[in-house]
N, C-alpha and C positions, 0 to 999 in steps of 0.2 A: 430550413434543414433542422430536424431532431437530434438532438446532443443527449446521445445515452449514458448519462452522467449515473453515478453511484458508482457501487461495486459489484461484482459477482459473488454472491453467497450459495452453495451448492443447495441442492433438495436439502430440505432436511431428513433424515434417514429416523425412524422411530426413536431410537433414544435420545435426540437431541427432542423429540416433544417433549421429552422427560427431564429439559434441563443437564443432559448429560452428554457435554463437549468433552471431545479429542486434544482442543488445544484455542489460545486466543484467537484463531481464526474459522470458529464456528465448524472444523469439521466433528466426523461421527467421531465417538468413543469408541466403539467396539462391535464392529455389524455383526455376529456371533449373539452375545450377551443381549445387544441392543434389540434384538429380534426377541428374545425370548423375554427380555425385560420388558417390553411391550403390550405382549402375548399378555402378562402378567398381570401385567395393568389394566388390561383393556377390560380383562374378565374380571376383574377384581371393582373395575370401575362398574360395568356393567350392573354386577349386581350388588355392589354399591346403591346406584341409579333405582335399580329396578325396587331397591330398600328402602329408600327413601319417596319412591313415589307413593306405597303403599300408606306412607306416614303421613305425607302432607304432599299432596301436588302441586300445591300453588307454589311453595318454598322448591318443592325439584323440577317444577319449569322455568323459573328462572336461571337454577343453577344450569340446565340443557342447553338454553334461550342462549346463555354466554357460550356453551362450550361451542354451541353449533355457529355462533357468529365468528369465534376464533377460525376454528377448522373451515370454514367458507371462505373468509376471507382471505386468509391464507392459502388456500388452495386456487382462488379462480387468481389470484397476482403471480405465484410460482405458475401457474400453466400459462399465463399470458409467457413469462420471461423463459419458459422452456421452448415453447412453443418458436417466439421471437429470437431465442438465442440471447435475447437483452439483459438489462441489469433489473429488469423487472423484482427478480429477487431479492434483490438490496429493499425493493418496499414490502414485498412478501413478508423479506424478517421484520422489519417496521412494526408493521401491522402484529405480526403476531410477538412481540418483544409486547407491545403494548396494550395486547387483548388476553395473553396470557393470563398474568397475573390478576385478573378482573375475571377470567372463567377459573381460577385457583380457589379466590373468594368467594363466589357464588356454589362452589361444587362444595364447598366448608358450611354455608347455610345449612343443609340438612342437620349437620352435627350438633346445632343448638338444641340443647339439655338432652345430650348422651347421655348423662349421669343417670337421670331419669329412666334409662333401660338397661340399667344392670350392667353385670360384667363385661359382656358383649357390646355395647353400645360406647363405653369407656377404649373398649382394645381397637375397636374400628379407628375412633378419632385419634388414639395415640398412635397407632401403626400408620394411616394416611398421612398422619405431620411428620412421623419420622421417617416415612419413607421418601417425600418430598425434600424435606430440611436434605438426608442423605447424597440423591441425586444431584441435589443446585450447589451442595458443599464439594461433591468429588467434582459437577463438572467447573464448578469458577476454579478447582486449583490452578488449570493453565493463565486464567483472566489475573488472576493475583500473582503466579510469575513473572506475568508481561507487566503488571502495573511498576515492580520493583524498579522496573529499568523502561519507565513505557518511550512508544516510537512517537507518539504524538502529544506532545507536551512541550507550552512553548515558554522555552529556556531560558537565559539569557542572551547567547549567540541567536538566538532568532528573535528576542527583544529587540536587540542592537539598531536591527533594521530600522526603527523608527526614529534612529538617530539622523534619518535623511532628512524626514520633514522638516528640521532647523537649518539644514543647510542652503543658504542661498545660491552657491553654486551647481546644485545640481537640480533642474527647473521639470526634468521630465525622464521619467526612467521603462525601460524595459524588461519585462518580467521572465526573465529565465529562468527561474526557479523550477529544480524539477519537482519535488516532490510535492501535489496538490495542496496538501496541510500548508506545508511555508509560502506557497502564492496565496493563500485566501489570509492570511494573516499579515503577509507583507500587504494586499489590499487594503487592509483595514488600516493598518500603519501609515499607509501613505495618500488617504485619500485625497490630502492639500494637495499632491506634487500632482501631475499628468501621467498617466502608466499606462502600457500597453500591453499585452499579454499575447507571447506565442503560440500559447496552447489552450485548449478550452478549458474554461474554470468552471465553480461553481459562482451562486451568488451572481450568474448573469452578463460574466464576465467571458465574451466572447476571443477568439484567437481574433486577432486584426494586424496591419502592418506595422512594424516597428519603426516607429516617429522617436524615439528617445533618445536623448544626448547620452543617457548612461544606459549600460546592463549590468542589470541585475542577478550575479552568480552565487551559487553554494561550492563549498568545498570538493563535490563531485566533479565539476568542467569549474575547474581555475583556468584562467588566462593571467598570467605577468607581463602591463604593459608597459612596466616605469615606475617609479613614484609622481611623474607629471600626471600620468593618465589611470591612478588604480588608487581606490580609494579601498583601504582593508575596515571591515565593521566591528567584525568577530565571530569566532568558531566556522570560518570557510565563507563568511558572506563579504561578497566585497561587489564594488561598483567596478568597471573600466570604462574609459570615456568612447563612447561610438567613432568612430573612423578614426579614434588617434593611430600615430604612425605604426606602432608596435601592436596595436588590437586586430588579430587575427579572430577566425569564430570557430566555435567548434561544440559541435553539438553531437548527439547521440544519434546513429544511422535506425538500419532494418537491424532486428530480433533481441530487443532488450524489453523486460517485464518494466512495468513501472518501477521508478528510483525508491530507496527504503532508507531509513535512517534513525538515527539511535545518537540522542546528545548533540554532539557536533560532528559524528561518523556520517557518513554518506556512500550508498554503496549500491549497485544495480545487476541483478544477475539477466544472464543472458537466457533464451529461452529453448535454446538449443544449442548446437555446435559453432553456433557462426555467428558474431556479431561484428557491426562495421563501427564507425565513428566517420562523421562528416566534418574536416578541417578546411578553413574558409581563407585562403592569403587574398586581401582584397589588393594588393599593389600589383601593379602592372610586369613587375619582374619576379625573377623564382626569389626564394629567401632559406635561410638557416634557421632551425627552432631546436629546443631538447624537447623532449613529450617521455613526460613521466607518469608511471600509473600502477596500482599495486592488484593483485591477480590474486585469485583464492577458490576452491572448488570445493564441494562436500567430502571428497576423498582425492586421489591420485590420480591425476588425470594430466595428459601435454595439452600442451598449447603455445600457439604459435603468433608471431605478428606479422605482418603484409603490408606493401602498400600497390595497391592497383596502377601500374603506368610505371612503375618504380621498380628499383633494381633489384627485386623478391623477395625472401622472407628475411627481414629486420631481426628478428629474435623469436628465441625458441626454448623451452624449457618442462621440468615437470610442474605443476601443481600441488598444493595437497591445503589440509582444510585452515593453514596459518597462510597470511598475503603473504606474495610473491613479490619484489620491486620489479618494475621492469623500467628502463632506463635504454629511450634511444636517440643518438647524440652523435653527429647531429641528424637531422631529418631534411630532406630537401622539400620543400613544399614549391612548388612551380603555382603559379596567380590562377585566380579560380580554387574551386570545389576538389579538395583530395580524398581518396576513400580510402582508411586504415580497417584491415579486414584482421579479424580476433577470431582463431579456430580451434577447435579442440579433435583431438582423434574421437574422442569416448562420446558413448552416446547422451543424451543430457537424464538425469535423475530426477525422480519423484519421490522428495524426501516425507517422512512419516506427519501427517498432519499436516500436508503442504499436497493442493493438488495441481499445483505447477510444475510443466515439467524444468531443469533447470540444469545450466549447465554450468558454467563460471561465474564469478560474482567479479564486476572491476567497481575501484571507490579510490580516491586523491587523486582523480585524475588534474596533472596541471602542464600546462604549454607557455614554454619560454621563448624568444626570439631574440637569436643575437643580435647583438649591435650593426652587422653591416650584412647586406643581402649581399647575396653571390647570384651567379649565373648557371641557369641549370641544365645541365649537359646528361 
């Protein structure tokens, strides 16, 4: 089976040829401008090109020789992953991240000894540099906003992790981690211990069934099972022991984007109106838990909670772009699989420079269990 690993990076639209990004996630700058800054180029390249052949063609075929291997290569990987629907794209930019800059160089070849053709030959090479230098400084400013505060960068709290491998009591763990970054890194940290992974990784690291005495959690799905059975790391990472008595499961159902996070923040929007969560009471009887979790939207939006089989809607409220607690106490969970259903009236958003569409964002989500299970009526 093919594991469409990567990401989806959209077409690129002509002004991102141009080095001119919308934001750290690779969308356009401005399809208006971006068209006519293109236009701009193209012709200006053109007869740039057509300038330099006259002078020396063996120096403007090679600079072509690059441009035409970028632009190829790049184009037949994005039409496989259009084509495919895949993450083809993710190697599209690859390739062209790192053929760019080598058909940048080579289109620069011609300009050796401008000086030598007078005024005109000085204004080409100073306008090409600065029109390039311009482009790749407007479009990195989103790239250097996101560095200030970046989302993948491993911190201390996702150090911490590696504090496992000296622990002689925990022999074999289970990788829940949502956010792909903190599983490939908890991989590397723990390659003594025996680990199993839910989800497909990268590095080769396939989903298989969980053998592990412990799970391995972030700050997004907390479970509290005691201090017998819950080993705290740091910033939201912590161990729970597998079938201890208090170790319920609970995982992320249908319609949530990949998990996102920032420091020791953790937080997952949904991708429309509706997202569920899958809570797991492995004991034979019903039981009591609190299930707490904070709720956040790009604007003003309700939203509701459920539980499927249960006595309706749990809690209800507005949204807006600060979290929300939500807090419901107690919960009955009856043995087996329960589905907590998260709804919103509003339709979901497509915020600027994000082409997802997006409805609510939930993050701390944590599940308590009282002391004594009840019977469930």
């Amino acid at each position: 089976e093919a594991i469409d690993f990567g990401w989806h990076i959209p077409v690129f639209t002509p002004e991102r040829w141009l080095g001119w990004f919308g934001d750290a996630n690779l969308a356009g700058g401005s399809a208006g401008l971006g068209w006519t800054a293109v236009a701009g180029a193209a012709g200006t390249g053109i007869a740039y090109l057509a300038w330099a052949w006259r002078r020396d063609r063996r120096i403007a075929g090679v600079a072509l020789a690059w441009l035409a291997t970028t632009i190829t290569g790049y184009a037949l990987l994005a039409g496989k992953g259009v084509a495919e629907g895949s993450n083809e794209l993710y190697n599209a930019y690859k390739v062209f991240a790192l053929l760019q800059p080598l058909a940048l160089a080579a289109l620069a070849l011609p300009l050796r000894g401008a000086g030598r053709w007078g005024h005109a030959g000085r204004a080409a090479a100073v306008l090409l540099a600065a029109g390039l230098v311009a482009l790749h400084w407007s479009g990195g400013a989103s790239v250097r906003a996101a560095l200030r505060s970046p989302a993948l960068w491993v911190d201390k709290p996702l150090q911490s992790i590696a504090t496992i491998a000296s622990r002689p009591d925990v022999t074999s763990v289970n990788m829940l981690l949502e956010p792909m970054w903190a599983r490939l890194w908890a991989n590397s940290m723990l390659l003594a211990k025996r680990h199993y992974f839910r989800s497909e990784t990268y590095e080769g690291r396939r989903a298989t069934p969980l053998r592990g005495d412990w799970d391995l959690r972030d700050g997004l799905l907390a479970i509290d099972a005691g201090a017998a059975d819950t080993i705290v790391l740091g910033g939201g990472y912590h161990l729970v022991r597998r079938g201890a008595a208090g170790a319920l499961q609970i995982d992320l159902g249908a319609g949530w984007h990949a998990a996102e996070g920032a420091g020791a923040g953790r937080w997952v929007w949904s991708s429309g109106r509706e997202a569920t969560l899958r809570l797991t009471n492995p004991r034979s009887e019903a039981c009591r838990v609190r299930l707490e979790f904070g709720l956040r939207g790009h604007g003003p939006r309700s939203a509701s909670v459920s539980q499927d089989g249960g006595p309706g809607q749990l809690w209800a409220s507005e949204l807006a772009a600060a979290v929300v607690p939500v807090a419901i106490d107690p919960l009955v969970l009856p043995p087996r699989e329960t589905i907590i259903r998260i709804r919103s009236m509003e339709a979901a958003f497509t915020p600027p420079g994000d082409g997802r569409q997006l409805g609510f964002a939930l993050s701390d989500l944590k599940i308590t269990m009282e002391e004594r299970p009840t019977n469930h009526e």
